[in-house]
C-alpha positions as CSV (number, residue, x, y, z in Angstrom):
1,X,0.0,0.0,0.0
2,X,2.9,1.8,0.9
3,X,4.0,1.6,-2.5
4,X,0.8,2.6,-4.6
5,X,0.7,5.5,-2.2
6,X,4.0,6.7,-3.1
7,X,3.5,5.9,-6.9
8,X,0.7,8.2,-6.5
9,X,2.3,11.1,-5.1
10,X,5.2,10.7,-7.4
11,X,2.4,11.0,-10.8
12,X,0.9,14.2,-8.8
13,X,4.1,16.0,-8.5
14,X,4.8,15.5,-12.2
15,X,3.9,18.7,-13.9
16,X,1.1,18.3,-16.7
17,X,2.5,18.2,-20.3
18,X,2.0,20.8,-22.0
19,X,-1.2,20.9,-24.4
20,X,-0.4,20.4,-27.7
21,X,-0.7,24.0,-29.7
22,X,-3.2,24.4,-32.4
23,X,-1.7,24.2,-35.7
24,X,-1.0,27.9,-37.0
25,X,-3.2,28.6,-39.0
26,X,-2.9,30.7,-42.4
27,X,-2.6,34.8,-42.1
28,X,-6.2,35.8,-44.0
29,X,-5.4,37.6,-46.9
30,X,-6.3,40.9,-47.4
31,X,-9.4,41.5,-49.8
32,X,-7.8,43.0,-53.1
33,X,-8.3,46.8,-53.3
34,X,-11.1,47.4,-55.9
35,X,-9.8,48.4,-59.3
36,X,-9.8,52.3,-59.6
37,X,-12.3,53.2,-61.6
38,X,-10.4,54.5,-65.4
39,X,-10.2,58.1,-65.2
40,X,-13.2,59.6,-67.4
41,X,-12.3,60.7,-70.9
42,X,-11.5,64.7,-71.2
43,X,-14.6,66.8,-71.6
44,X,-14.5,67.8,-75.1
45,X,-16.7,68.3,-78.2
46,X,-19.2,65.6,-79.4
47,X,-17.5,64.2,-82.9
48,X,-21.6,63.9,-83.9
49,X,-22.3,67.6,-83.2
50,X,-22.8,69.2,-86.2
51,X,-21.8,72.9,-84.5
52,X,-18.5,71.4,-84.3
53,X,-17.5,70.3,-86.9
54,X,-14.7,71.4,-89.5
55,X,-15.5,73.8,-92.0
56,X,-14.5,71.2,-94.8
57,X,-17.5,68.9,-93.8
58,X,-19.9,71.8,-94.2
59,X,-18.6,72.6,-97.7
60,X,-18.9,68.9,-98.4
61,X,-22.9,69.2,-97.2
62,X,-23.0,72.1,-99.1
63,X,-22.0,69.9,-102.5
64,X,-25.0,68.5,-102.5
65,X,-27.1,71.1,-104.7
66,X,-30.7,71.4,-102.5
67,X,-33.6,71.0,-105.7
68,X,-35.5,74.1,-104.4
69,X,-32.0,76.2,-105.7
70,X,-31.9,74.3,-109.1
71,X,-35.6,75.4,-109.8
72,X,-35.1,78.9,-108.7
73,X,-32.2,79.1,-111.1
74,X,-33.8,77.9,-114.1
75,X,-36.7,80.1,-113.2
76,X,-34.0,82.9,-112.9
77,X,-33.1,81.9,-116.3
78,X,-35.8,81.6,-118.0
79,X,-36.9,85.3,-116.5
80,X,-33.8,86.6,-117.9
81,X,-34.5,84.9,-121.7
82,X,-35.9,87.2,-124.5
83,X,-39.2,85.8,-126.1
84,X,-36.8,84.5,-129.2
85,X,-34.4,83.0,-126.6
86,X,-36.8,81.1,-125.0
87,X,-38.0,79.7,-128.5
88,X,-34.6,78.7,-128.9
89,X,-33.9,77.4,-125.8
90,X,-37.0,74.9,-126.4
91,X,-36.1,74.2,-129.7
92,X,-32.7,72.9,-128.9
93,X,-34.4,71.0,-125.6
94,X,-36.6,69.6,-127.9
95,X,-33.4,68.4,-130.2
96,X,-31.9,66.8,-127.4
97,X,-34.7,65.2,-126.0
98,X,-35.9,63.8,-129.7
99,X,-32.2,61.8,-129.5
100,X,-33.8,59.3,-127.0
101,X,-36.0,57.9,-128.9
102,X,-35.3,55.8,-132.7
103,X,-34.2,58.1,-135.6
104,X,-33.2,54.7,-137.5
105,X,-34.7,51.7,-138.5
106,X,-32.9,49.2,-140.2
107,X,-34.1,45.8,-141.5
108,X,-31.0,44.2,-140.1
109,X,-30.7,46.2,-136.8
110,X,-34.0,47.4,-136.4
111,X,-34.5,50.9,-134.2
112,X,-31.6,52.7,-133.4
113,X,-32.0,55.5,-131.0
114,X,-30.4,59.0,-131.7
115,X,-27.5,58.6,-129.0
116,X,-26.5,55.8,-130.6
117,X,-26.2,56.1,-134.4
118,X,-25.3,59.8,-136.1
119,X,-28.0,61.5,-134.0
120,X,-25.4,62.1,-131.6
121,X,-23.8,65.1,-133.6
122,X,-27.0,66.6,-133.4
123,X,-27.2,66.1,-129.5
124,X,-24.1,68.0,-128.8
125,X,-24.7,70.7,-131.5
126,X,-28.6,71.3,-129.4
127,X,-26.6,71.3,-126.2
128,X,-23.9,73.6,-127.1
129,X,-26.6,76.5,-128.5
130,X,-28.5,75.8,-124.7
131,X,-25.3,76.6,-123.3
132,X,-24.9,79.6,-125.7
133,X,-27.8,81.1,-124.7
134,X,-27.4,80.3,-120.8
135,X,-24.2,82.0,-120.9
136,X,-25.5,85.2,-123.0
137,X,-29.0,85.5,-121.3
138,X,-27.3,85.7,-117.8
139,X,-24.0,87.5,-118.4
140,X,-21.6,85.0,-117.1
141,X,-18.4,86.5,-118.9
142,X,-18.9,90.5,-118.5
143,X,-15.8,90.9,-120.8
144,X,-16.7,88.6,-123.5
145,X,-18.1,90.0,-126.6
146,X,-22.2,89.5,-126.8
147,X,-21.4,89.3,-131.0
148,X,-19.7,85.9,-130.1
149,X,-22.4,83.8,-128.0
150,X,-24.5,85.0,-131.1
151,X,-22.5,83.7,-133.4
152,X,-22.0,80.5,-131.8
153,X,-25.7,79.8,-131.0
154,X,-26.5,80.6,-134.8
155,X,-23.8,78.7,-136.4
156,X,-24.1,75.4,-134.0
157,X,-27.8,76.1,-134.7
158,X,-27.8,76.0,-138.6
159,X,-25.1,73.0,-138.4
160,X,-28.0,71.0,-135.8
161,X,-30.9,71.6,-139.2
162,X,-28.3,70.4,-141.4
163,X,-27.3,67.3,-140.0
164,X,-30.6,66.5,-139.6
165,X,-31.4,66.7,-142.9
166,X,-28.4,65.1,-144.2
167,X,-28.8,61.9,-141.7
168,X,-32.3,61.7,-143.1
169,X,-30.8,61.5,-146.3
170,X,-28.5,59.5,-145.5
171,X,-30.4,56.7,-143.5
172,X,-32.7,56.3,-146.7
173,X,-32.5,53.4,-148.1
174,X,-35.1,52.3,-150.4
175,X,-34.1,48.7,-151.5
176,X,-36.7,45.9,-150.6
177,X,-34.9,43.3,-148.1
178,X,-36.9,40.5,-147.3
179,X,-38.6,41.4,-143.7
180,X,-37.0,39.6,-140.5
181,X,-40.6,38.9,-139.5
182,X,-43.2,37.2,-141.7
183,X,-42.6,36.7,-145.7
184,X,-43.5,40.9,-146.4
185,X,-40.3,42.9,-147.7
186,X,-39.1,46.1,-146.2
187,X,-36.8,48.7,-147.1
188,X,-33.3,48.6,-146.4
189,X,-33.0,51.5,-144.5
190,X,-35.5,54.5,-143.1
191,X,-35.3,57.3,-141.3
192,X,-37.7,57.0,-137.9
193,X,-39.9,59.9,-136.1
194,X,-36.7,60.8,-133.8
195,X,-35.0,62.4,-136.5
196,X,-38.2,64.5,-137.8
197,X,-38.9,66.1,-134.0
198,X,-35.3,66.1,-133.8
199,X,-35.2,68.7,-137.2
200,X,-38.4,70.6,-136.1
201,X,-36.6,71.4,-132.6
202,X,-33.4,72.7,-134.5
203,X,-36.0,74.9,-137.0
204,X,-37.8,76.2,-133.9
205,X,-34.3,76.6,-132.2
206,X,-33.5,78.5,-135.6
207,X,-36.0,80.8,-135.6
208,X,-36.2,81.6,-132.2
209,X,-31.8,82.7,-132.7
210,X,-33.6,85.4,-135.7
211,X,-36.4,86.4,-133.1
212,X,-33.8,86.9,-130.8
213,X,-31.4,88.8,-132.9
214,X,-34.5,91.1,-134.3
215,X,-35.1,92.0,-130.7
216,X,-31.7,93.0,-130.1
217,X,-31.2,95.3,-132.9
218,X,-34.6,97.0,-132.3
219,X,-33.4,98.2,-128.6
């Protein structure tokens, strides 16, 4: 007894081990600053607002010709045209319209319109004496000589009626082909209704240059 006794005391004098520490744990991280917001764009001028915008992009706007202007141009125009130049501004519109249409037909080809056979020469000839009579009516060379728009509307006038009648003459053919449609014959070659408008625009356009030149002389 003696023995357990002093056993005993012996395990109550022992001091207590010492607790195993607690595993060490991990330093927490610290939460990631938030991103700074990017710094806002300098305040400057809206690229769509048209009050800012160059110069040059206005004048490129401004190439585009509003209809309203055109119509009060031609009405300008006409307002400056003498009663002869007004004829003769017709006339040659007439010319120059007439060139869309068939002044040919040909038993091989069949219609050919103005633009694209002879009829041209009479197309540029119309829309030189329209340009003629723009350029005199409104004055748009001060310095030039008024005797030399009037010379060139009457000459590129009577050069329009005679190639009129000379492509007339010329695009009649009168020898019997046999017809590409059905068993009939038809002649070679024949001037179409294009051509006729076309010469009664240059006569009117002709006329209209005399009217005009009678009014001049009498003021």
């Amino acid at each position: 007894m003696e023995d357990i006794a002093k056993s005993a005391s012996q395990r109550a004098s022992r001091p207590a081990p010492a607790s195993r520490s607690a595993p060490n744990t991990a330093p927490r991280r610290s939460a990631p600053a938030a991103a700074t917001a990017p710094a806002a764009a300098s305040a400057g001028p809206d690229p769509w607002d048209r009050a800012h915008r160059p110069d040059s992009d206005d004048e490129e706007n401004n190439a585009i010709v509003n209809p309203d202007e055109l119509i009060q141009d031609a009405k300008d125009l006409l307002g400056a045209m003498s009663t002869g130049d007004k004829i003769a501004f017709y006339g040659a519109g007439t010319v120059i319209l007439s060139c869309f249409v068939p002044w040919k037909e040909t038993a091989a080809d069949g219609d050919a319109l103005g633009l694209m056979s002879m009829g041209f020469g009479a197309f540029l000839l119309a829309l030189v004496v329209m340009v003629t009579i723009s350029i005199r009516a409104r004055s748009t060379f001060p310095n030039l000589n008024p005797v030399v728009p009037w010379m060139a509307q009457l000459i590129t006038t009577i050069m329009c009626v005679v190639w009129c009648v000379v492509f007339i003459k010329v695009s009649s053919d009168t020898t019997l082909v046999p017809s590409p449609i059905g068993n009939s014959e038809m002649m070679n070659s024949s001037p179409s209704f294009g051509v006729f408008i076309g010469l009664l625009g240059a006569i009117a356009a002709l006329i209209g240059a005399f009217l005009g030149l009678k009014s001049r002389n009498e003021d």
